[in-house]
N, C-alpha and C positions, 0 to 999 in steps of 0.2 A: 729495598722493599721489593719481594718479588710480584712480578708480573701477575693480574688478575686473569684466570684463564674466563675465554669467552663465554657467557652464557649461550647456550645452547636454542635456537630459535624455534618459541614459541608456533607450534601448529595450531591455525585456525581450523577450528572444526567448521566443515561447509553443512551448511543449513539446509536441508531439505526441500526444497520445489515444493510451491502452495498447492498441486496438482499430488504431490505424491502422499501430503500432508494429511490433504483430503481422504487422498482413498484410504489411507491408512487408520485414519480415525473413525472412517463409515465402517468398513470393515471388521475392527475392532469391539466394535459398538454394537454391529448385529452379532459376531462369533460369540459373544458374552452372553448377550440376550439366549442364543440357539444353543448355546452349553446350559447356562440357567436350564432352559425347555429340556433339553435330552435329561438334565441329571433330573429333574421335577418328575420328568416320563419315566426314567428306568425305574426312578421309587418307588411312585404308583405303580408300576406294573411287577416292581417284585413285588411288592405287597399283595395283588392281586395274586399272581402265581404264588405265594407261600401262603394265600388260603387254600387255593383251589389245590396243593401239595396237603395239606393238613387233610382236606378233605379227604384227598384221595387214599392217605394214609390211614383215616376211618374208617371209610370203606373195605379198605384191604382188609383189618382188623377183623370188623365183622363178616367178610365171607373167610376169612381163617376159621372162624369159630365156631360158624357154621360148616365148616368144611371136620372141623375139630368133633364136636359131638355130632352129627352124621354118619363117622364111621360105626362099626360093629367094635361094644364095647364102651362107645365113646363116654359114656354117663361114669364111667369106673373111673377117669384117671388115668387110664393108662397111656391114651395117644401121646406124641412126643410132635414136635417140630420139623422132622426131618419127612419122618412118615406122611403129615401132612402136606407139605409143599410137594411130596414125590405123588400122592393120589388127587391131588389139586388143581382141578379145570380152568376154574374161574376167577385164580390168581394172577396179580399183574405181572410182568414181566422186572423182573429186578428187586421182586420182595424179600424182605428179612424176617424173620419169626423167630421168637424165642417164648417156649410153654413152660409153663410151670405148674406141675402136678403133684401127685401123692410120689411118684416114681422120682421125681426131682426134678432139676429145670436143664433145658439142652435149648438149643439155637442153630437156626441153619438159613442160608439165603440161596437165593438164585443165581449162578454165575452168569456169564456175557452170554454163555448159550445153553442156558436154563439148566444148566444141571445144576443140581442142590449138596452146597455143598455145608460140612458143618463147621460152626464154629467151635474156637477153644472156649475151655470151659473158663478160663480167664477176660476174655470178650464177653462172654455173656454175663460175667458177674458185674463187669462195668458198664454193661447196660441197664440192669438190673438197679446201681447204683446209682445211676444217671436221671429216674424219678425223685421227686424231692416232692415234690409241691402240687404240679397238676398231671394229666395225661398225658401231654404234650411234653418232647423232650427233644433236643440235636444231641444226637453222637458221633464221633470222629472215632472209629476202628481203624488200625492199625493194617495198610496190607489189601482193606477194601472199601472204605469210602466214609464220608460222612452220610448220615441217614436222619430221618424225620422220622421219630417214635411215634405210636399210641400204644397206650394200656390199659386194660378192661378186664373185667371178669368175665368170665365164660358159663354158666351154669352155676354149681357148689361145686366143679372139681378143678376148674382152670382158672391160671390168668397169666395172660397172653400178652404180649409188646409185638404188635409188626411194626414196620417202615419201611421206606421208600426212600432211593439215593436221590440228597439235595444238589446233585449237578445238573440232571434233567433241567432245574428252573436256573442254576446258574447258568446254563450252556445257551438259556433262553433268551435268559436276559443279554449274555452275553453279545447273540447273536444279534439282539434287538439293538444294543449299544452301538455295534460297530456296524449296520445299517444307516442308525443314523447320523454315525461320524462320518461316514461315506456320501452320504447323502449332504451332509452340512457345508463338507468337505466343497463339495463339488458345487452346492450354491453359494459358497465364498466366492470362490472363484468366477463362476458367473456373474454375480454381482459386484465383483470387483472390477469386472472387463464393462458390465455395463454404468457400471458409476465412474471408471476410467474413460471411456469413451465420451457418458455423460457431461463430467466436469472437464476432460479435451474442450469439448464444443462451446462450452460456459465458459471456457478461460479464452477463448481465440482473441476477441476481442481487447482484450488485456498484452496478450501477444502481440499484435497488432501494434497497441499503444507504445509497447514497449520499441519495436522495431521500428516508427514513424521517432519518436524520441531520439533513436538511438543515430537514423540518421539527419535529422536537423543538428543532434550535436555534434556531427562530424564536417558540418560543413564553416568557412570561415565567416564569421559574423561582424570581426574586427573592424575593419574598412572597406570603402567601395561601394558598388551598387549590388547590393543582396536582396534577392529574394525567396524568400520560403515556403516554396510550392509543396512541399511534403505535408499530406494529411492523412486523416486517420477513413478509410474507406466509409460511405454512408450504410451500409448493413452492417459494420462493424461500430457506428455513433450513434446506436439509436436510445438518443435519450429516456424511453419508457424504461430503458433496461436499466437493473443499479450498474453494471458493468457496462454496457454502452453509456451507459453516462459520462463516466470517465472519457472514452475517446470523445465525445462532444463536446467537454471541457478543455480536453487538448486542444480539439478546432478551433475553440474559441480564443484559447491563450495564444494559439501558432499564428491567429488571423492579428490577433492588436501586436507579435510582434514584428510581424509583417508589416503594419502600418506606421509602425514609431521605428524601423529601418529606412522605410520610405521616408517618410517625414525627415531625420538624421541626415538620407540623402539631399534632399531638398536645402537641409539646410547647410552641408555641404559645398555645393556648386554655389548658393547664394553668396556664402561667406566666399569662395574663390570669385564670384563678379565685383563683391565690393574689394577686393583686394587688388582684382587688376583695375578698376574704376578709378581709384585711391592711386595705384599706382600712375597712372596714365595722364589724371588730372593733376596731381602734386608733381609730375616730372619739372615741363615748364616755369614754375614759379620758382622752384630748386633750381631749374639752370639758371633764370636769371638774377637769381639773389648771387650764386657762384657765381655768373660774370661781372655784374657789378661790385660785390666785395672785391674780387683781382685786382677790377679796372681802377678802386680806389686804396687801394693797397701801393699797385703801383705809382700812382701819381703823390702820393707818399714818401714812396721811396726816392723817387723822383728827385721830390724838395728836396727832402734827407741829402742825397748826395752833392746837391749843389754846393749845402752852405752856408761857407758866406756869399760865396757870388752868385747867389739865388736872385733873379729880380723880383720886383714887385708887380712885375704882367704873371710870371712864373708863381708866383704864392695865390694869385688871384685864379688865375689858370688851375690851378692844383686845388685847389679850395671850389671851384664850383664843379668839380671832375668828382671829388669828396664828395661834395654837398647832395649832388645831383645823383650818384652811387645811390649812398643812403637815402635818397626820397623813391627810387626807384625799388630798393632792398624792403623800404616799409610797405611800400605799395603790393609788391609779391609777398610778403607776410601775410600784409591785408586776405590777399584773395587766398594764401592757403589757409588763412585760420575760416575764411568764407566755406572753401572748399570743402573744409573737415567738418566744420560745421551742418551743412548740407550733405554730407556724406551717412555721419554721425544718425541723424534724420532718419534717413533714407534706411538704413541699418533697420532702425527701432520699428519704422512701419514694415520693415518686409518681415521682421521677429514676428508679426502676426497676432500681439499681446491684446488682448481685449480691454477694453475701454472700463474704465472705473469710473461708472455715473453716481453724481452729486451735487449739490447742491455750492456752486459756484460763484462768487459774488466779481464779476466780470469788471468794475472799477476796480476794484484792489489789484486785479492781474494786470491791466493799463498801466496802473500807475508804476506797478513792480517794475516791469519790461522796459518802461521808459525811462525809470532812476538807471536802469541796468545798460543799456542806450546809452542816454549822456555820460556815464561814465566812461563808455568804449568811446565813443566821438562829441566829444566838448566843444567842437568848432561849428558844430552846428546849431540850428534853436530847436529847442524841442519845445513843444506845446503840449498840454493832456488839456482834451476837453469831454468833459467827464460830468452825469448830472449829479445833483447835488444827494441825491436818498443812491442805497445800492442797487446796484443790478443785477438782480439774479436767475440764472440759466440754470437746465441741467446739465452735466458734460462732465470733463474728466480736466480737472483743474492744470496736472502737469501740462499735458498733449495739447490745455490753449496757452499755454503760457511759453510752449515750443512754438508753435505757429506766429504768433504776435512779435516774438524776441526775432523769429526770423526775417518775418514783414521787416520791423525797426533796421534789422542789420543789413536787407538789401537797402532800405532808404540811407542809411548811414555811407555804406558799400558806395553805393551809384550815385551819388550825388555830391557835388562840389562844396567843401567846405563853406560855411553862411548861410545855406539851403534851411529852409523853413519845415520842419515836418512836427507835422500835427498827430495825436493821436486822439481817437475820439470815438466813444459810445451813444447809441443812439438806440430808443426803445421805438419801434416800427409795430403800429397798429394793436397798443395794448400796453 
């Protein structure tokens, strides 16, 4: 089976800074709106200019034709277009004109630097052509531009088409558009640097958090004595703020685990006092259970070895070497099983556990503690004097039933076998 060649590792695309997020979507948001506004603006204002073009296109028409029967002759028919833009004061600058008479129809416009020149007779028949419907007409000529027609009659002997080149108001609009791309241009930009500046200032706080974080987690928390002085600056926590809130929260979380390291501590050294406590008080008993199991071990072995020529001082001899071992061995039990027990204790109240109050019937725990007494020391008498209805306290039923069991165990502990101990409840003023 051939070998599966490696896939190829997967690149994580990195995710963008909430800083660059921002400006990139404020940004975005306003160029849209500001495009919306220029493209709404430049419509309007062609529309405006391609009245105020129509207009002026009127006008021209009418001082043509006034310019047209004015001359000598002019009621005949005969002026032409060419003639007229050549004796023509009060014509705009870049007009077109095309007559049509009893003589036939001719067309001539203005050049860049007003000379008049004519058209072919093929231009002017597609201008001619270019009326369908109303007065108003766009033509594109080959060679010199598009133009904005009117056409009217002139008297009973003409009728007349001037225009006006529709670049004038492209050139306008033109100019109007790329004003305010320049213009938009440059308050993106402005806007950009103050909404990057802006949301810098709005995020520092977050920054902050981020760097107070970054080094609490660098430090070790594992064992020992730790503390975590790192916090988040007080101009940078100020709770009013949704963003200072955050680092307030950190203070608050950095402060309890500051306090439950502390406490861990605490509990730390405790647990190493009851350890060397435990060890130091259980030494003693361990050595002398060790030396007495040896000491009867050997007088043991002792007999062992004699025999038969063992005497009877010698089994006697070895038998209270035994005997006296073992009451010494139970003796040092005694007091480690005292020791742990008081140890054990001592543990549970430095644990620091709060007390579970109820409703506690204080015979029934006498009598418990003291079945549990006699059982551990049978060579004593135990007494319960106890009244006959219950007796009820508030308190926390375990933690008396440790106190009283220990009472019972030093009485048991300290006191010579046949020892009289009583136990006894008594209701005091109520």
């Amino acid at each position: 089976m051939a070998p599966t060649a490696p896939s190829a590792p997967t690149r994580v695309r990195r995710r963008w800074s909430l800083q660059t997020r921002l400006i990139v979507t404020v940004v975005s948001f306003v160029a849209l709106i500001l495009a919306a506004v220029g493209l709404a603006t430049g419509a309007f204002l062609g529309s405006i200019l391609s009245t105020q073009l129509d207009n002026a296109v009127k006008d021209a028409a009418n001082r043509a034709g006034v310019q047209l029967i004015g001359k000598p002759g002019g009621f005949t028919g005969t002026g032409t277009a060419a003639d007229t833009l050549r004796d023509g004061r009060n014509l705009p600058s870049g007009v077109l004109l095309v007559v049509q008479s009893a003589n036939g129809t001719d067309g001539a416009y203005f050049s860049g630097d007003d000379t008049v020149t004519s058209l072919p007779a093929e231009d002017v028949d597609a201008i001619v052509n270019a009326f369908d419907y109303g007065p108003f007409t766009t033509v594109e000529i080959d060679g010199v531009g598009t133009y904005r027609m009117y056409t009217g009659r002139v008297g009973n002997s003409y009728v007349i088409a001037a225009g006006l080149p529709v670049s004038t108001v492209n050139d306008t609009i033109g100019q109007i558009l790329l004003t305010v791309g320049l213009v938009t241009v440059g308050g993106l930009l402005v806007l950009a640097a103050i909404v990057a500046l802006v949301i810098q200032r709005s995020l520092k706080p977050l920054r902050s958090v981020a760097e107070t974080a970054g080094r609490v987690a660098a430090q070790p928390l594992d064992s020992g004595e730790v503390r975590i002085t790192e916090r988040v600056s007080d101009e940078q926590a100020d709770p009013s703020d949704e963003i200072g809130a955050v680092g307030a929260a950190l203070n608050t979380l950095l402060d309890h685990v500051d306090s439950s390291l502390a406490a861990r501590q605490r509990n730390e050294e405790r647990m190493r006092a009851f350890v060397a406590d435990a060890s130091h008080e259980l030494r003693t008993p361990l050595a002398a259970i060790r030396g007495y199991s040896e000491l009867s071990l050997r007088a043991l072995a002792q007999a062992r070895d004699a025999g038969t020529r063992v005497t009877k001082a010698q089994l006697e001899l070895s038998a209270g070497q035994s005997q006296q071992g073992l009451e010494r061995i139970q003796a040092a039990s005694l007091r480690m099983t005292t020791l742990v027990e008081d140890l054990l204790l001592l543990a549970r109240l430095d644990e620091g556990t709060e007390l579970v109050y109820g409703a506690v019937d204080v015979t029934r725990v006498i009598v418990d503690a003291v079945a549990d007494a006699q059982a551990a020391g049978p060579e004593h008498e135990w007494i319960i004097d106890v009244p006959e209805e219950p007796v009820i306290v508030a308190g926390d039923a375990t933690r008396l039933h440790q106190v009283i069991a220990n009472l019972l165990t030093n009485a048991r502990v300290h006191t010579p076998a046949g020892v009289q101990v009583t136990a006894s409840v008594a209701i005091d003023d109520g």
